[in-house]
N, C-alpha and C positions, 0 to 999 in steps of 0.2 A: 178433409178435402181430398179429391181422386187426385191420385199423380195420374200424369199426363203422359201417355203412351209416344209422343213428341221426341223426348228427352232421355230416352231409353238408350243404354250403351252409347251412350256419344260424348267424348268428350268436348268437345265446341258450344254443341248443345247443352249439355250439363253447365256447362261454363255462362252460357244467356238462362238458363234456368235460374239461377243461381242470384245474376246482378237483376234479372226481371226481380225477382221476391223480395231482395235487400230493399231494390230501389222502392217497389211498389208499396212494401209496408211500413219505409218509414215515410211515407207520405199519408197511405191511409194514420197513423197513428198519429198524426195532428189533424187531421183534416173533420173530427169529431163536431168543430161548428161551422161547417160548411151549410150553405142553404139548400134546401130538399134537394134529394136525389128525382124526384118528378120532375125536374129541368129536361128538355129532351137532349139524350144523346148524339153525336154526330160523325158522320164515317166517310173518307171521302178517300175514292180508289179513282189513284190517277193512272194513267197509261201513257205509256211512250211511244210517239207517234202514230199512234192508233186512229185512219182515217175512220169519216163515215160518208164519202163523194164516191168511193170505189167499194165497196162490199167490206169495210173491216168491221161492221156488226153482224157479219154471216154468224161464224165461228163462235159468235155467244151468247147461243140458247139459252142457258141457264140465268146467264145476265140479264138478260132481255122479259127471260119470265120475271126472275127475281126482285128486278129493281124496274126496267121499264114498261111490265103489264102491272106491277103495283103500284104505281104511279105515274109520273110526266115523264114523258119524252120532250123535250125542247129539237123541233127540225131546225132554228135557224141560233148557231151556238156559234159561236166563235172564236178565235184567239186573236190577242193587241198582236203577236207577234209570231211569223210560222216559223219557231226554231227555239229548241230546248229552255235555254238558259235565258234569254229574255223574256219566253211565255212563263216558267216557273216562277221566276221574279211576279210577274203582273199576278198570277194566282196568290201568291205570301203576300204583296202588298195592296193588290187590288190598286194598281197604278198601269198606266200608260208608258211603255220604255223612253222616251220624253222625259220621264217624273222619275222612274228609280235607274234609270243609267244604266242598263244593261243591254247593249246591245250586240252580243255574240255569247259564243259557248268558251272565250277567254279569259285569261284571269285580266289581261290589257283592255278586253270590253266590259270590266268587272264583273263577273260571273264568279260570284263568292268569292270576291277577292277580299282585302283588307277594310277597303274604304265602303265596300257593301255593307261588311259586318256592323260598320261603325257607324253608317247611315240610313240603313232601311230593314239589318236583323231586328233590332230592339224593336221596329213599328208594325210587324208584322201579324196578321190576323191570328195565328194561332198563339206568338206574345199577347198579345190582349186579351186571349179567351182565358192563357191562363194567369197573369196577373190581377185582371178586372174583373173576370168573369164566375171567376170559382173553377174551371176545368178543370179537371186532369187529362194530359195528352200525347199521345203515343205516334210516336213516328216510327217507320219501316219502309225503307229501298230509296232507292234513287232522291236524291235531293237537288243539289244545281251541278253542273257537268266537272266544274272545279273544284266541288266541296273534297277534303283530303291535303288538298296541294300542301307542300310543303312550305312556302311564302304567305299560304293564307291559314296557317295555325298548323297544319295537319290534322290528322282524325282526332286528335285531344281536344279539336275546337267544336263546342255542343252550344250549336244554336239556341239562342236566348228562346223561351217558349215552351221547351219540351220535357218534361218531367220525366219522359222513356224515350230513349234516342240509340234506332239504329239506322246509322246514315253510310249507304254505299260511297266507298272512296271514289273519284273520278264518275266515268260515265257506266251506262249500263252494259251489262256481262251478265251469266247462268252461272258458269263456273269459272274457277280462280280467283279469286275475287278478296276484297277488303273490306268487312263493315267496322265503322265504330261504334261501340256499343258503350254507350255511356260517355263517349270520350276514349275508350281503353280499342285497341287495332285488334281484330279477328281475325285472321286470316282461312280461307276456306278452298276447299282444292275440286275435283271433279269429280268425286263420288255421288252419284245421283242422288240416291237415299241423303243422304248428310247436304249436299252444297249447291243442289238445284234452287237456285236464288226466288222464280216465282213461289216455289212449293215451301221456303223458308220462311218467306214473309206472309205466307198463311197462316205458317206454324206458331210461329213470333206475334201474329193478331189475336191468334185463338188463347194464347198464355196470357197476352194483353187483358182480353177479357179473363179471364178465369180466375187473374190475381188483382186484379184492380181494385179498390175502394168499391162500395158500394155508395158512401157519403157525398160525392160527387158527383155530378153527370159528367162525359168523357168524349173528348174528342180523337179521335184515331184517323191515322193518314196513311194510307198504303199506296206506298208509289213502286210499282213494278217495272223492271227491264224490257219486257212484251210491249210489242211487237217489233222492240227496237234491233238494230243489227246489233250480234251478230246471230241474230236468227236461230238459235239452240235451241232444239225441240226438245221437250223431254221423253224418255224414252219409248216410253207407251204412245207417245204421238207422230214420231218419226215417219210413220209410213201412211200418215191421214191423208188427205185430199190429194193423192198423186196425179188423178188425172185433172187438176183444178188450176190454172192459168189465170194473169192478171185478166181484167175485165179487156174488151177490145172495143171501147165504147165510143163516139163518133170521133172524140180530140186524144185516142190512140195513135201512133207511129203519124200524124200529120205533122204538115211544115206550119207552123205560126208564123205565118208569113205580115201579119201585121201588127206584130208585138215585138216588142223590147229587144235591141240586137240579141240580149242572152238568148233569150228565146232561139230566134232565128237562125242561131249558129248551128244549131241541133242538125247533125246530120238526117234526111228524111228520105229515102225508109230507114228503119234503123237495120242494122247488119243483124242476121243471125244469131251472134253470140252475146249482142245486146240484150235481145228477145228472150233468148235463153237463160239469160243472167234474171233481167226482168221479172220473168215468169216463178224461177226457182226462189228469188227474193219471194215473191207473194206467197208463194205456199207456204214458204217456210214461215213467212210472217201470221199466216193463219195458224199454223202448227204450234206453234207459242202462246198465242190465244188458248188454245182450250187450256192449259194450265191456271190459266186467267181466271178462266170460267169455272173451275173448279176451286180457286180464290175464294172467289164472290159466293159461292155457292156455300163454302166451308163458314163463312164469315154471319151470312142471314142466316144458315142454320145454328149453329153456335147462339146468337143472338135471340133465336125464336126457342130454342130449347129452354136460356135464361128469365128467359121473359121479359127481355128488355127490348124485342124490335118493334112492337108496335109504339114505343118511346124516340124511336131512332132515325134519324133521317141518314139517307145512305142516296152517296151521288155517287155517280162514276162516268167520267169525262178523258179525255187527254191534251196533252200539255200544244199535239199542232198535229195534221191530218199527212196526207202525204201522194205520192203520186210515182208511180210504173208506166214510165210508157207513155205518157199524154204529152202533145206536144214535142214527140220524139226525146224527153229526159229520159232516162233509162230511170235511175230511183234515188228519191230523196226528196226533201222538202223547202223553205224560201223562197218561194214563188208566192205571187200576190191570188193563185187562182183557187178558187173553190175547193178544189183536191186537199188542199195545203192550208187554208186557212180556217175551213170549215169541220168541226169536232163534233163526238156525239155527246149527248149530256141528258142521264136519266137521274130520278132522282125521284125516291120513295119514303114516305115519314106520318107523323101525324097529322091529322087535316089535310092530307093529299089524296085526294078520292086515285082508284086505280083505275087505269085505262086511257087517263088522258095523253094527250097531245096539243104542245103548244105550240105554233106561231112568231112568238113574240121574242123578238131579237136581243140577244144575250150575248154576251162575251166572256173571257174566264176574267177580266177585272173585276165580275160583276161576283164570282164566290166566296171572295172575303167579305165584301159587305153584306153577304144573304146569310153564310155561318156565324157574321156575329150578331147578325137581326136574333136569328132561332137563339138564339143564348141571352139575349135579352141586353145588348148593350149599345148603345144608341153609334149609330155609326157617322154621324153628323158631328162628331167629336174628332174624328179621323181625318186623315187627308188625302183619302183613297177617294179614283176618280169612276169610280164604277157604283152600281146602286144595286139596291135589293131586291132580286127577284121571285121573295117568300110571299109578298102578297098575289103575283102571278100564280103561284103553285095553291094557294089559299083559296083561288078563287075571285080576289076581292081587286083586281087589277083589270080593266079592258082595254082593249087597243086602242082607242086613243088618247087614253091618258100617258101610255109607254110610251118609252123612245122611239125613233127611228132613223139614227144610224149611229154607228161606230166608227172606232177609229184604227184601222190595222198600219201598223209602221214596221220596216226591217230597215238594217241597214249593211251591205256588203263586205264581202269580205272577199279580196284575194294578194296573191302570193307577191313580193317585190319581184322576182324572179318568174320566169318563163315556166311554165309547167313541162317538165321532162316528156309527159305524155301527150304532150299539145304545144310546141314548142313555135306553131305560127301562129295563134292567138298572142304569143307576146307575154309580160306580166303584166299584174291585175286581175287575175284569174285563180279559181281554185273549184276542188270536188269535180277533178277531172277527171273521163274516160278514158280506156284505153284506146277507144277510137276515133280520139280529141273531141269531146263533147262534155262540155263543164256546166256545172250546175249551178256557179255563182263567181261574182265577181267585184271591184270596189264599187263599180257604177250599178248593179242589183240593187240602189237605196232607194227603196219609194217608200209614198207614204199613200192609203186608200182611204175612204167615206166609202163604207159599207153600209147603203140604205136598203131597208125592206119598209112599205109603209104598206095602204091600202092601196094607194096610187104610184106605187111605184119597186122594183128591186132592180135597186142600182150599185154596178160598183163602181166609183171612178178615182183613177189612181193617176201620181205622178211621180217620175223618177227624177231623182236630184244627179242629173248627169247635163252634159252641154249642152242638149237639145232641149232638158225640160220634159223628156220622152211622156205621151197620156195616155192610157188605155184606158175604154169606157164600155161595159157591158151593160146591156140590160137581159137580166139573170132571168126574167121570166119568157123572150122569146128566144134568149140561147141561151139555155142550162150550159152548155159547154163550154161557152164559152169564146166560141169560134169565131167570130166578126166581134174587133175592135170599131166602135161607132164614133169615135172620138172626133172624125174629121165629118162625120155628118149631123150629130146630135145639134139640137137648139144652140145656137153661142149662148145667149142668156141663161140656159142650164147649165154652162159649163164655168160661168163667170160666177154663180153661185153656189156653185159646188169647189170650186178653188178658191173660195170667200171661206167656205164650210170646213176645208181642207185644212186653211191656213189658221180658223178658229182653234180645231180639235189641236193641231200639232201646238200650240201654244197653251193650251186648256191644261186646267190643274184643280184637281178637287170636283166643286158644285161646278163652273164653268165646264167640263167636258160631260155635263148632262142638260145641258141649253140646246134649246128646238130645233132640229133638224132641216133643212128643207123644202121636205117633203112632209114635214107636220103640217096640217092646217093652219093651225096657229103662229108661223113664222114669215116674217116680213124682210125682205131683203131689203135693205137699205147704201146701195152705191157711196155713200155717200163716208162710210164709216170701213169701207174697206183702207186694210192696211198702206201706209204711205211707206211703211219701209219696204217694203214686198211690193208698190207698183212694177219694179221691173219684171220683175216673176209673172204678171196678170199681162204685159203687155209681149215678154217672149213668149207667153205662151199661147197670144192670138197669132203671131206671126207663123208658130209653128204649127198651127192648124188651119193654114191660110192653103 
């Protein structure tokens, strides 16, 4: 067997060389009555904060050849939740934040806390692949924003599921940083060569393959710190796109003058060093990328060398999109608009003709039920609120038999106290500027019906604040966004759509995959809307009066 030029003079590296092979071989050595290795393989690279509303699939060409010209692009992808730790949860459990309870990047909004591990590790898609399934499966980077804490086990605590576990402590970093590797703490410093965290967890995939079982098929999860802050380029990419600035696309530097007080607080235009900050965020966040792209690139080649990628389905998606500048925020994500809640998702394997381009409306609930379709285990056993979109990638799916709409929920977060930097806003505020412009707050909680059908792309949201606040786009004559319709649309589509509203946020399992409507096949019925929620249906004509 080749040693691995990886591993060369480094002690850190020698040290995961080392627990890779322990681990890896005393699993291949029972693993001898395993069912066929002709199972297909599966690989799934997540990304952090990686839109696709602003240009964050410029940067990755090789991606783009690699996995989205050899297969599906899905344009209309989504996330339950635009914010780290509750989007990661819905990917593991293919649940609605409603259903697994995570609703921030806290260990108090359980984000890998105690009572997570104890209620929805064990049920998690890649638990099942490998207890039911026969898998073997390999984790590398970023897990949930708390994994590490010290309240919630520390690095010693190894997610139920994973046969190979390297889990970065806390949030995402390049350098400094803490992985647990097996359970046992890493520590890694700033030497490019040795502790560039994207170019580590290529490393760590490429060993993954090369010692693996061959008895097995294998799921592998590469979750990287790109294009998340704090935006470390690696070194060769430092001086890329310098003349390259966020997009300045129509809902750039405007006032949202008929959205959500958050919204509207936004100072408009924004100051110079907003702009500037803005703009240097973006490149930097595309400079991070090409390491990405060099990932993915390392990963299908390795694969295609083996001879195991025409076996392999390889996605690559991120956990929530993001936004520079639109609407005068400066940068960040939790916002109900398109920027933020809209993801890219290719995804290339066997029986996936290449070239395509899908339509049909997905969410990341919907990846644990489609990885454990491809692995052959009925997902109808589960109490995951999402469904499988292998028969779409198949072929064998049309649009009207699919869905048409989803459910996106957040819920708010700010400080008891006044923000130092914005100290007229008051508390209840947080993800402040320094030129008091906050990016979230307690009343930021809404809940949206995210419809695409043939007749219609709708989004319509409401906020759980005094007013009941509604913004309602129709996504096909404002991509941007710009004009809230809420006080002009049909009442009777707004009274079914807050019927639809109040369905989904309640919905669990098979109930949040019931008729949309804007399906043809759904009948609105007055008569069955909710009696605990009439006050809800009736503040909210008053407040569109």
């Amino acid at each position: 067997m080749k040693k691995m030029g990886s591993f060369r003079c480094s002690g850190p590296k020698m040290f995961s060389f080392l627990l890779i092979c322990v681990t890896l071989w005393s699993h291949r050595s029972g693993s001898s009555g395993a069912s066929s290795s002709r199972r297909p393989n599966i690989v799934l690279i997540l990304t952090d904060d990686l839109d696709v509303a602003i240009g964050g699939l410029n940067p990755l060409n090789k991606t783009k050849k690699l996995i989205g010209d050899a297969g599906m692009t899905f344009t209309n992808a989504f996330v339950a939740s635009p914010l780290c730790c509750p989007s990661r949860a819905s990917i593991l459990t293919g649940k609605y934040p409603h259903n697994h309870h995570v609703i921030n990047n806290t260990l108090d909004g359980n984000c890998s806390s105690k009572a997570w591990q104890k209620s929805e590790e064990p049920h998690t898609f890649p638990a099942l692949l490998k207890a039911s399934a026969g898998y073997q499966t390999f984790f590398a980077g970023k897990y949930l924003n708390q994994y590490g804490h010290s309240e919630a086990g520390g690095v010693e605590h190894v997610p139920p599921g994973w046969n190979y576990w390297v889990g970065l402590d806390k949030n995402s970093k390049y350098y400094n940083y803490t992985l647990s590797v097996n359970g046992k703490a890493q520590k890694h410093g700033a030497d490019y060569s040795k502790d560039y965290l994207t170019d580590l967890l290529a490393n760590m995939s490429l060993d993954f393959l090369q010692y693996k079982t061959s008895y097995q098929p294998f799921f592998m999860m590469v979750s990287t710190p790109a294009p998340h802050s704090p935006w470390t380029a690696a070194p060769q990419y430092q001086n890329s796109f310098n003349n390259t600035k966020a997009p300045r696309d129509p809902n750039f530097n405007i006032h949202g003058k008929d959205k959500h007080w958050l919204i509207r607080q936004a100072k408009t235009p924004m100051s110079n060093s907003s702009i500037q900050f803005l703009d240097d965020a973006f490149r930097g966040r595309w400079q991070t990328l090409l390491s990405v792209d060099d990932l993915v690139e390392k990963i299908v080649k390795r694969l295609e060398v083996r001879g195991e990628l025409n076996n392999t389905y390889i996605f690559f998606t991120s956990d929530n999109g993001y936004h520079t500048g639109q609407f005068s925020l400066p940068v960040d994500k939790r916002q109900l608009y398109e920027f933020d809640i809209r993801v890219p998702l290719m995804v290339r394997g066997p029986n996936i003709k290449p070239n395509q381009t899908s339509q049909m409306l997905v969410a990341n609930v919907d990846l644990g039920p489609t990885i454990l379709d491809i692995a052959g285990y009925n997902v109808n056993k589960t109490q995951m609120d999402g469904m499988s979109f292998l028969p779409i990638m198949e072929g064998k799916m049309n649009g009207t038999s699919w869905r048409t709409d989803i459910l996106v929920e957040y819920e708010g977060e700010g400080r008891n106290k006044s923000d130092p930097t914005c100290p007229l806003l008051g508390p209840g505020v947080s993800e402040c500027f320094p030129d008091c412009v906050c990016e979230d707050s307690y009343n930021n909680t809404y809940a949206c019906v995210r419809t695409i059908a043939p007749s219609s792309n709708l989004q319509y949201c409401e906020f759980d604040d005094n007013e009941i606040f509604v913004e309602v786009y129709n996504v096909t004559a404002d991509p941007y966004q710009l004009t809230n319709i809420a006080k002009t649309i049909d009442k009777e589509v707004l009274e079914k759509m807050n019927h639809r509203l109040m369905m989904l946020q309640s919905c669990s399992g098979q109930s949040c995959r019931t008729l949309g409507v804007y399906d043809p096949r759904y009948k609105f019925d007055p008569r069955q809307m909710f009696t605990s929620h009439s006050w809800r249906l009736s503040r909210l004509r008053q407040t569109l009066k």
